[in-house]
C-alpha distance (Angstrom), angle and dihedral (degrees) to the residues before:
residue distance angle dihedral
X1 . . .
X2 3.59 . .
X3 4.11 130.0 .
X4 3.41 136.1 -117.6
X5 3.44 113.1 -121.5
X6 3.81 119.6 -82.4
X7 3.70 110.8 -103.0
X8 3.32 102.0 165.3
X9 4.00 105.6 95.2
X10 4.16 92.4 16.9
X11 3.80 124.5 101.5
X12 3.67 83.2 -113.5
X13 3.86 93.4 79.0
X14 3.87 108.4 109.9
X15 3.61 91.3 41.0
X16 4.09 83.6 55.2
X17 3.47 86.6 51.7
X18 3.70 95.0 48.1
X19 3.66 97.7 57.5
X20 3.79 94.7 46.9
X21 3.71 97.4 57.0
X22 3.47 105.9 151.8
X23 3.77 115.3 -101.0
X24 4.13 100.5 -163.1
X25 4.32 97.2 -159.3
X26 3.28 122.8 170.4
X27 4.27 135.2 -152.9
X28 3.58 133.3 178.8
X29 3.82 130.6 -147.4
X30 3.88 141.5 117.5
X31 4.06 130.3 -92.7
X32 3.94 115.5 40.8
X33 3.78 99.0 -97.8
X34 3.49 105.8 68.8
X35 3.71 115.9 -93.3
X36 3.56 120.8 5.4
X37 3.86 127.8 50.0
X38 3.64 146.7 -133.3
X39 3.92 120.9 45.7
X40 3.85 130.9 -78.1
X41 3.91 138.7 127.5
X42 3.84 111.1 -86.0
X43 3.98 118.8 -111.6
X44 3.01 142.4 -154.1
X45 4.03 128.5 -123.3
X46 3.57 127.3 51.5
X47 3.66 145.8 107.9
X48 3.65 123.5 -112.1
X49 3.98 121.3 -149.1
X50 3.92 106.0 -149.9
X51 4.42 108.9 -174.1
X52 3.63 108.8 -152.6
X53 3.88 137.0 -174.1
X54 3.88 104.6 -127.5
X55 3.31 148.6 -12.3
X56 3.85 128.5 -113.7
X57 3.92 98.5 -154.7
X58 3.29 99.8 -127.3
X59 3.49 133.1 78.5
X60 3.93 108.3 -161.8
X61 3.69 114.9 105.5
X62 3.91 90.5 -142.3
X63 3.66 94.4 55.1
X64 4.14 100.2 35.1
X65 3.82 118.4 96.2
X66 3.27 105.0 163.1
X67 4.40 115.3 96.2
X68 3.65 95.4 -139.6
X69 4.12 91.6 60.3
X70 3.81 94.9 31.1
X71 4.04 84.9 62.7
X72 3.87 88.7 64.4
X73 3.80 104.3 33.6
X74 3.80 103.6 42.1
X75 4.00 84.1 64.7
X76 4.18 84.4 70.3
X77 3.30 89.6 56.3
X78 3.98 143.7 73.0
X79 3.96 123.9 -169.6
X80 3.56 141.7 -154.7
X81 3.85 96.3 -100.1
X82 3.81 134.2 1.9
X83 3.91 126.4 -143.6
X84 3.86 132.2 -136.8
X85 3.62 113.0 -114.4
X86 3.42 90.4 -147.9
X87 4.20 111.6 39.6
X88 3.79 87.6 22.1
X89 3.92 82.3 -133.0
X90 4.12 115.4 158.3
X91 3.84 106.7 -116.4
X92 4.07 129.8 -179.2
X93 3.71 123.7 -84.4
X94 3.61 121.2 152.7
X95 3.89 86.0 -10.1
X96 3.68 117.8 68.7
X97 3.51 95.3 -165.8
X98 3.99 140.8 -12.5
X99 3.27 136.8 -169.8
X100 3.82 131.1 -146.9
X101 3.99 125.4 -158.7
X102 3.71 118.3 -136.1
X103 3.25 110.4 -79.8
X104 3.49 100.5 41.2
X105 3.45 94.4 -110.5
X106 3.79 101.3 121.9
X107 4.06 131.9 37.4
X108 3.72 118.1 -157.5
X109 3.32 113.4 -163.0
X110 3.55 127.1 -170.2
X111 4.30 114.6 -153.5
X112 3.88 125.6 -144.0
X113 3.64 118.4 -112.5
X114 3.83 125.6 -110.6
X115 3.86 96.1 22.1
X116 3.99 111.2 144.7
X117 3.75 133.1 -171.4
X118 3.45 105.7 -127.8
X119 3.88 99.2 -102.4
X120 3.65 80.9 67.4
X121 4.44 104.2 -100.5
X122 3.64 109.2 136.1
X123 4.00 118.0 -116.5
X124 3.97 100.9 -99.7
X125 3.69 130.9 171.9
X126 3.63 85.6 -106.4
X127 3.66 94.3 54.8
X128 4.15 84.6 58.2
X129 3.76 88.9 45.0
X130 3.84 94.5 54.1
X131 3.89 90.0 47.9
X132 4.04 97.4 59.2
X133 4.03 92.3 28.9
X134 3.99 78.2 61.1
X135 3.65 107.2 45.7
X136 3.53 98.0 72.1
X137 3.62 86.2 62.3
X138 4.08 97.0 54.5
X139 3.68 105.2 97.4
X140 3.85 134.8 -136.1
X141 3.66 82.6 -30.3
X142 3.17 96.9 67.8
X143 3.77 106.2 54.9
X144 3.62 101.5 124.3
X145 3.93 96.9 53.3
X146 3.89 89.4 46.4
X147 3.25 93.1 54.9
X148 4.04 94.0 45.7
X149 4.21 86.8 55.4
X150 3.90 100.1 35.0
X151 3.50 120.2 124.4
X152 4.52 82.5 36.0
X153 3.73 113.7 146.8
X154 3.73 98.7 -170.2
X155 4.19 142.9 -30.9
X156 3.53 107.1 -133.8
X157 3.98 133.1 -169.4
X158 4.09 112.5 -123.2
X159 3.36 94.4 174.8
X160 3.77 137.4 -27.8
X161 3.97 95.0 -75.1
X162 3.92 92.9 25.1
X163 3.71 126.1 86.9
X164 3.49 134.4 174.8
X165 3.98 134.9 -164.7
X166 3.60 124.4 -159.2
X167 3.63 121.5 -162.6
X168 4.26 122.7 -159.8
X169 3.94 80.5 -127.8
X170 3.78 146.7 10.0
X171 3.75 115.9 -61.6
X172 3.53 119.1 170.8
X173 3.94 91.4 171.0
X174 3.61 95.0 70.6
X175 3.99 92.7 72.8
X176 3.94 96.0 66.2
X177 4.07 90.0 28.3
X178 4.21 82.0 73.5
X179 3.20 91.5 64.3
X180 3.42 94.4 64.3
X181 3.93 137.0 92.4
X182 3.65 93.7 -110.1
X183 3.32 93.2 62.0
X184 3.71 100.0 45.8
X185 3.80 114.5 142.8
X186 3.62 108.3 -115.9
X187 4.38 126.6 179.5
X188 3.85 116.7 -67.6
X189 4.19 77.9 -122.6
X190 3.41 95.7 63.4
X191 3.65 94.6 41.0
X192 3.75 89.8 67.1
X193 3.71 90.4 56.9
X194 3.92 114.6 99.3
X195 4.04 117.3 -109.8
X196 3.54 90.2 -105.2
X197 4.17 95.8 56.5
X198 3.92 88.4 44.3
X199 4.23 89.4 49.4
X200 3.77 87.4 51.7
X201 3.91 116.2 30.8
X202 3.96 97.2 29.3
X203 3.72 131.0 -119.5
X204 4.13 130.0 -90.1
X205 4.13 104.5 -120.4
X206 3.14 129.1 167.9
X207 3.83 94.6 -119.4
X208 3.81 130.4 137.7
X209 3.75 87.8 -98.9
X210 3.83 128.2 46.1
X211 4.04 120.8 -142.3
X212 4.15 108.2 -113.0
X213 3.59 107.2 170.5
X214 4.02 139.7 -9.7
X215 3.45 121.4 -162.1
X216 3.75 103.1 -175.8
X217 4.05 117.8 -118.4
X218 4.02 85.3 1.5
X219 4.13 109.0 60.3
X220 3.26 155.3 -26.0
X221 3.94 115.1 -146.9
X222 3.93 130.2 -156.4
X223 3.69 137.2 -180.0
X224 3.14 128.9 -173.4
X225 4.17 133.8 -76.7
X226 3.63 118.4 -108.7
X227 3.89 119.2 -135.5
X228 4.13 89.7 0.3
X229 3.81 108.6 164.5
X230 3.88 108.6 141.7
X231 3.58 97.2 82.4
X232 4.20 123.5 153.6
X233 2.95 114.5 -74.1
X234 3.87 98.3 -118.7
X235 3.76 81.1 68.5
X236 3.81 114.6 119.5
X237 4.04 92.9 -160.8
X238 3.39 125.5 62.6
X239 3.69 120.9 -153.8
X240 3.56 127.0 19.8
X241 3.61 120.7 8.6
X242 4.28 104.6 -106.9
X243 3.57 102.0 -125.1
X244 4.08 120.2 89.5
X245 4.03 93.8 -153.3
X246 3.54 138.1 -2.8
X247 4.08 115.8 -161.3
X248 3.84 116.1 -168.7
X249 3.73 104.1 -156.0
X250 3.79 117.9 -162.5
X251 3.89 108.1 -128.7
X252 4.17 111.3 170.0
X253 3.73 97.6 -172.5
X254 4.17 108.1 79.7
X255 3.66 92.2 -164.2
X256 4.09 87.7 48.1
X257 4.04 80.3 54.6
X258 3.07 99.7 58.0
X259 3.88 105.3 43.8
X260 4.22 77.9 54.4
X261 3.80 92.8 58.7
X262 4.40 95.0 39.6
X263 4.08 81.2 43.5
X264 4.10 88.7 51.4
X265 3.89 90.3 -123.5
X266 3.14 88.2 124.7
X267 4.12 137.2 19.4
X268 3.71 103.9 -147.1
X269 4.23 136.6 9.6
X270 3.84 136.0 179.9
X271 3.59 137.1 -116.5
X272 3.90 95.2 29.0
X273 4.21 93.3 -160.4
X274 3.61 121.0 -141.1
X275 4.24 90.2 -110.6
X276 3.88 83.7 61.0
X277 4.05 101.9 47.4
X278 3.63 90.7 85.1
X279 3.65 102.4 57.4
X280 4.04 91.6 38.0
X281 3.86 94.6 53.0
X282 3.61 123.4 106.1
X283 3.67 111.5 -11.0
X284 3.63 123.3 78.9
X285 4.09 91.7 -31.5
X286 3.89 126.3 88.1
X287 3.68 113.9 -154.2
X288 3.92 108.2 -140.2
X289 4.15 117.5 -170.8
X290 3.85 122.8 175.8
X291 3.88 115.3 169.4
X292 3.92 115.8 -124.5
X293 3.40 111.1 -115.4
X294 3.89 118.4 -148.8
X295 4.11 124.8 50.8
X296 3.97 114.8 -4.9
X297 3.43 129.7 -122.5
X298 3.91 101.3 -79.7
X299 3.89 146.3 140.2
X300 4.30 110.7 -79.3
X301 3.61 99.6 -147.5
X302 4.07 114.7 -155.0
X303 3.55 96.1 -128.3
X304 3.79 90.3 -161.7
X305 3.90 99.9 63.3
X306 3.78 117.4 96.3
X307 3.78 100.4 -117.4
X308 4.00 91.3 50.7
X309 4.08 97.6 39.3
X310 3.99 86.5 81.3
X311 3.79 105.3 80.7
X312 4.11 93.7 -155.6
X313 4.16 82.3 66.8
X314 3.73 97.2 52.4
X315 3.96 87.8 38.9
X316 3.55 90.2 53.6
X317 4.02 89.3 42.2
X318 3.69 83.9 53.5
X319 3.85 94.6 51.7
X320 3.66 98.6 42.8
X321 3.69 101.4 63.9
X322 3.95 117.1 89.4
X323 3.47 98.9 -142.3
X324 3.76 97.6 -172.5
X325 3.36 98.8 53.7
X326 3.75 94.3 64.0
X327 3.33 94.9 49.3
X328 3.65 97.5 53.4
X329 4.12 87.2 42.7
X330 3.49 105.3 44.9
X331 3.58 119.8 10.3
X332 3.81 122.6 66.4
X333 4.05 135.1 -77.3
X334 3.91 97.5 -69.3
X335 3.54 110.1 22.7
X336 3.47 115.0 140.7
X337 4.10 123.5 -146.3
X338 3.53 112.5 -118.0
X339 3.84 118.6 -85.6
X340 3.95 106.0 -177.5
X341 3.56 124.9 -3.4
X342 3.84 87.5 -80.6
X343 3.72 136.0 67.6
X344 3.56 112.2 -99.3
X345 4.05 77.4 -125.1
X346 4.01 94.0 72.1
X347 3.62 123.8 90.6
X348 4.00 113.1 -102.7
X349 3.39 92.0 20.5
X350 3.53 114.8 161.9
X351 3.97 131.3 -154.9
X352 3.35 106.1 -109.4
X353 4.13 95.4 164.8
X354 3.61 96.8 122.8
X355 3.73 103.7 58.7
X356 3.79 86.1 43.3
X357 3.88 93.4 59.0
X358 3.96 114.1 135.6
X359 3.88 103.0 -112.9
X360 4.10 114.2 152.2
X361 4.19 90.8 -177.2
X362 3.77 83.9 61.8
X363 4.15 93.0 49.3
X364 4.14 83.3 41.8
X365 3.49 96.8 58.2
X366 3.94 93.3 36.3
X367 3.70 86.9 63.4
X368 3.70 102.4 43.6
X369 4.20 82.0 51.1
X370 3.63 84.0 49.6
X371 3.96 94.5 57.8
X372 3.99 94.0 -109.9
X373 3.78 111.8 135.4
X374 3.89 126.7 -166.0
X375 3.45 110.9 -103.0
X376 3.93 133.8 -151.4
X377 4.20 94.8 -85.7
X378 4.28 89.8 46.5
X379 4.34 87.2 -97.6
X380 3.77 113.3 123.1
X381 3.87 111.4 -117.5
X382 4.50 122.3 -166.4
X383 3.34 116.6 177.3
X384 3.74 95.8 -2.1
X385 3.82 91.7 -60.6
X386 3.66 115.5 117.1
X387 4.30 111.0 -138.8
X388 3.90 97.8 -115.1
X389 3.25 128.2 145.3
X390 3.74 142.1 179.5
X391 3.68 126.8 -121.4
X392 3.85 114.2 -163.6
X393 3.86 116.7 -155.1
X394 3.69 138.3 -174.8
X395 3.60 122.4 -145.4
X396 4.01 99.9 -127.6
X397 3.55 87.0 122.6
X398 3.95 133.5 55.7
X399 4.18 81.9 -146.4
X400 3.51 94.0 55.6
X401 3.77 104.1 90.1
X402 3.39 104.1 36.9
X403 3.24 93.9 50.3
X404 3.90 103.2 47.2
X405 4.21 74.3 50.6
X406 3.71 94.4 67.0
X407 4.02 85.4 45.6
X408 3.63 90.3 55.8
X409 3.86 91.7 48.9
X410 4.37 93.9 45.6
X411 3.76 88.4 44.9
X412 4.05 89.2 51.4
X413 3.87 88.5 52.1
X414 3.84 85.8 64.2
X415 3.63 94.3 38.3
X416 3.93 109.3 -101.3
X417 3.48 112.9 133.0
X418 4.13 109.0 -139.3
X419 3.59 126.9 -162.5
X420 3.65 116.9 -172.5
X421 3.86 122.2 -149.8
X422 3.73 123.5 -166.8
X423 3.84 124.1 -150.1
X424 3.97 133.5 177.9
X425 3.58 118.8 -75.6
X426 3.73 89.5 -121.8
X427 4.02 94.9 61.2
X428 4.10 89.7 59.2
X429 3.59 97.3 102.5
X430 3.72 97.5 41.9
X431 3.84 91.8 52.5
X432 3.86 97.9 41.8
X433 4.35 83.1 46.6
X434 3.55 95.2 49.6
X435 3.55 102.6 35.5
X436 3.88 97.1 -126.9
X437 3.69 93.5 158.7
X438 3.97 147.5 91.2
X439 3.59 90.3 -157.7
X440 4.29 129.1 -0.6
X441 3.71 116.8 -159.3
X442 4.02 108.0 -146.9
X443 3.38 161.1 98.1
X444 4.04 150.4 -134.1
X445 3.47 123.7 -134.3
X446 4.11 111.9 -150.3
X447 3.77 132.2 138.5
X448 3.94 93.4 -140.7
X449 3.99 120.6 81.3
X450 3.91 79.0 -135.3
X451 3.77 91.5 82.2
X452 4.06 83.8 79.1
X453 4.25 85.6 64.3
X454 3.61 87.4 47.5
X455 3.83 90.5 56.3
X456 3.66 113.2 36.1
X457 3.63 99.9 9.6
X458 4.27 94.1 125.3
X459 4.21 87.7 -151.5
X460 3.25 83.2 67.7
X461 3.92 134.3 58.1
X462 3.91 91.5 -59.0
X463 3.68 94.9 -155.6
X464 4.34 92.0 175.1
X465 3.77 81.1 47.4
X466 3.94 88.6 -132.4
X467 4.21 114.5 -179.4
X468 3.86 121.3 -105.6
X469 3.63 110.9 -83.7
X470 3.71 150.0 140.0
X471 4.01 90.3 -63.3
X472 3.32 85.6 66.6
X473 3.95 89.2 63.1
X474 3.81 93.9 43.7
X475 3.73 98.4 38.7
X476 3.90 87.5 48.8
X477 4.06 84.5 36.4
X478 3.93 94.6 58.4
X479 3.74 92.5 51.2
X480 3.85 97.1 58.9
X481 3.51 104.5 39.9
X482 4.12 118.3 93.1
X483 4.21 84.5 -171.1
X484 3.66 101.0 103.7
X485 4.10 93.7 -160.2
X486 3.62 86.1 55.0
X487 3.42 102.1 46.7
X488 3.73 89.5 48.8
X489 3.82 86.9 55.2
X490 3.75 94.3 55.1
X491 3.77 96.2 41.1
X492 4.14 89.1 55.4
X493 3.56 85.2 40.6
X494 3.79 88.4 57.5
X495 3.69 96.8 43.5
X496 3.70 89.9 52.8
X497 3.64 90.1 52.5
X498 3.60 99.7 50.7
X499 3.91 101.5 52.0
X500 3.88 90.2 32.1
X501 4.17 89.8 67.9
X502 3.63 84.0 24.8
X503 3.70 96.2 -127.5
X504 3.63 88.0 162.2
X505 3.59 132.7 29.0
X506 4.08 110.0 -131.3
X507 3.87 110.0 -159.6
X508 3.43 115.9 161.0
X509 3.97 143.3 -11.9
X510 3.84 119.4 -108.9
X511 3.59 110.6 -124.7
X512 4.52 107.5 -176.2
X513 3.99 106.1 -135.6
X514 3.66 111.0 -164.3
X515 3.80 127.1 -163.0
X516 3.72 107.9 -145.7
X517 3.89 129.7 171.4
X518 4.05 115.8 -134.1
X519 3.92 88.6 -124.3
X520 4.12 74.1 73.7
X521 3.88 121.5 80.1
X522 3.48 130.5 -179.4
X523 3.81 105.9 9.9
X524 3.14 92.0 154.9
X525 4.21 135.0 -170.3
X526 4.32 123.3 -128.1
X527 3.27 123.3 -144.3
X528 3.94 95.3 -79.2
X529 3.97 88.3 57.9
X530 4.31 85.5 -106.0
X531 3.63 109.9 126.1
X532 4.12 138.6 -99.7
X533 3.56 120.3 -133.8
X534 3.72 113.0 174.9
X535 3.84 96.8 83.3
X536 4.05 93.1 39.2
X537 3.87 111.4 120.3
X538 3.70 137.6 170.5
X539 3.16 131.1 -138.2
């Protein structure tokens, strides 16, 4: 196994420290190696049947955002780094070892020999080089990896197994943002392929697991890698991962899921609802929970539309919604409602639980201040207009509905008319990109308080449309600076700032509930609550 570098007596130190913040998760479940229970020597062979609730369209791990395709397609791809789940600390992967200058202004990274994509090229410097040259060039799709490289002045090849990135200015993110799926090294071949072809035919990685057919809305199908044996490092098996063939099969209904996994149709699903814990418990079914780190489940307000420019409206937006009670009423046994912008899973997160408090006198008098008056039907009308707005919803989640329902029936209470529109899962990134919305209910899953630049950072794509401001200076701030008390500062100083002019509506935390039978062992969850493959066995 190789090391990570030693940081310990180098100038590098508090950057070290920075990126191994600890990131205290937490998931339930029986038997001591993850899912599964019982005792027995794991095998090899086998195909596992994994029920999910939608379908992203798109089967590149650079350009998928959604967690229910990201569990398939980040098993066809390796990255740069990997992160503990549990310490959040930044461990090798397809990079032994890196090194990274002062500043933070250039990442050396030196590759492992021998690794292959799986159409047989060898993993070169070049082959990292033509990955990040590309992803500026991946469209709305590819947001989150844009974001991860912006500010990049140029990837240049060292040597054949040395690679270094230079950024125009510090940007102590980008270590932990290669250990992500977005940045997942895939073939100089299918780099050259247009956004579109990689969405639709797949990419070649050189993952554990190799992409064998997609049927759009129905399945995605894997079989296992050949001659793998460069996995993470966090990885208890060497080799090849154990399972023969994994099929993800695309099952809407979560009540329909779940009769398929007490049935045996199927060995795992997603998004275990809280109507379906009862029948799942105990038995033959593990319950596995992991809280998302990164930003909660909440309301994206477009800053730029007339209702929402007048901060008293989004304030009293912000104060009307009873955050508890859809967490207790929707969401599963130990979901927690949102308390910052952040998960309370994300580095530098900062407790945020007061200004958050449910009070509907507060949104009342907001609104009056704000020149809205109750009209006849209980909705607030100024200047003829009545205050509705429209929230538009994709069903990615069984908890999506009814829980944007019991937002529609707080916000009433106040006197804000809601209508909620649902789209398909696979025009998410378009509409968040483009800003074609009133109101987006979502969230992003990262373990790096730099996801918050990413999403409201108005240098960037400014998809809530939010005006220039001080954020802008501590979002940009927290992404330069290799002093971890400082950063911390700027990233609480952000938080504050985004739920204090309520740019952004936080409602509640994510928390990923997996359905897993004890004939399963070690499906396992990364650190962005997606799951790990290569040491899942059956038996």
């Amino acid at each position: 196994m190789t090391a990570l570098p030693d940081f310990r007596a180098s100038r590098w130190a508090p950057l070290a420290a920075l990126l191994t913040t600890s990131v205290l998760l937490t998931a339930c479940g029986s038997g001591d190696d993850g899912s599964g229970s019982g005792s027995g020597r794991p095998k090899s062979g086998g195909t596992l049947t994994f029920a999910v609730g939608s379908d992203a369209g798109c089967v590149d791990p650079q350009q998928v955002g959604s967690n229910e395709s990201i569990y398939s397609v980040r098993q066809t791809v390796d990255s740069l780094t990997d992160q503990d789940p549990g310490t959040g600390k930044i461990v090798p992967w397809l990079a032994k070892s890196w090194d990274i200058n002062a500043d933070a202004t250039e990442f050396t990274f030196h590759l492992r020999s021998g690794v292959t994509f799986s159409d047989g090229s060898p993993l070169t410097a070049q082959a990292v080089k033509d990955n990040f040259d590309a992803v500026p060039k991946l469209g709305p799709l590819g947001a989150l990896a844009q974001g991860y490289l912006s500010s990049v002045e140029s990837t240049a090849v060292v040597d054949p197994l040395t690679v270094k990135v230079t950024f125009k200015q510090p940007n102590a993110q980008f270590l932990q943002a290669t250990s992500t799926h977005s940045l997942g090294i895939e073939s100089s071949a299918s780099v050259k392929k247009t956004p579109q072809q990689k969405c639709s035919d797949g990419v070649v990685g050189s993952g554990p697991f190799v992409l064998k057919q997609y049927v759009q809305n129905q399945s995605i199908t894997l079989a296992r890698r050949t001659g793998y044996d460069w996995g993470s490092s966090l990885w208890s098996k060497k080799g090849e991962a154990y399972l023969d063939k994994v099929v993800f099969k695309v099952v809407p209904e979560a009540g329909v899921r779940a009769g398929s996994l007490q049935s045996g149709q199927v060995d795992a699903i997603s998004s275990v609802g809280k109507a379906n814990e009862a029948a799942l418990g105990g038995g033959q079914v593990t319950l596995l929970r992991r809280a998302n780190p990164g930003v909660v489940f909440g309301l994206g307000l477009n800053n730029s539309r007339p209702l929402l420019k007048d901060t008293k409206v989004r304030q009293a937006i912000l104060a009307a919604i009873d955050r508890k009670q859809i967490a207790d009423t929707v969401f599963p046994t130990g979901t927690q409602p949102a308390t910052s912008v952040l998960a309370h899973t994300t580095p530098d997160y900062t407790d945020l639980s007061s200004d958050l408090a449910f009070d509907s006198a507060k949104a009342t008098s907001l609104l009056d201040e704000a020149g809205w008056k109750e009209g006849s039907d209980g909705i607030r009308v100024k200047d003829g207009k009545k205050l509705s707005l429209t929230i538009t919803w994709f069903p990615n989640a069984s908890t999506n509905q009814p829980a944007l329902e019991l937002v529609q029936q707080q916000l009433k209470a106040v006197g804000i008319d809601v209508v909620l529109k649902q789209r398909q899962v696979s025009e998410f990134a378009l509409t968040v990109q483009t800003s074609d919305f009133d109101v987006v209910w979502g969230n992003v899953t990262r373990a790096d308080p730099d996801i918050l630049r990413t999403s409201f950072s108005t240098q960037l794509n400014n998809s809530y449309k939010l005006p220039p401001s001080s954020l802008d200076t501590a979002l940009s701030g927290q992404a330069a600076t290799t002093d971890t008390a400082k950063r911390g500062q700027l990233v609480d100083e952000a938080q504050k700032s985004i739920v204090e002019n309520a740019y952004n509506v936080p409602v509640v935390e994510l928390q990923t509930q997996l359905g897993v039978s004890k004939k399963v062992h070690h499906l396992d969850f990364d650190s962005g609550s997606r799951v790990r493959l290569h040491d899942t066995w059956i038996g």
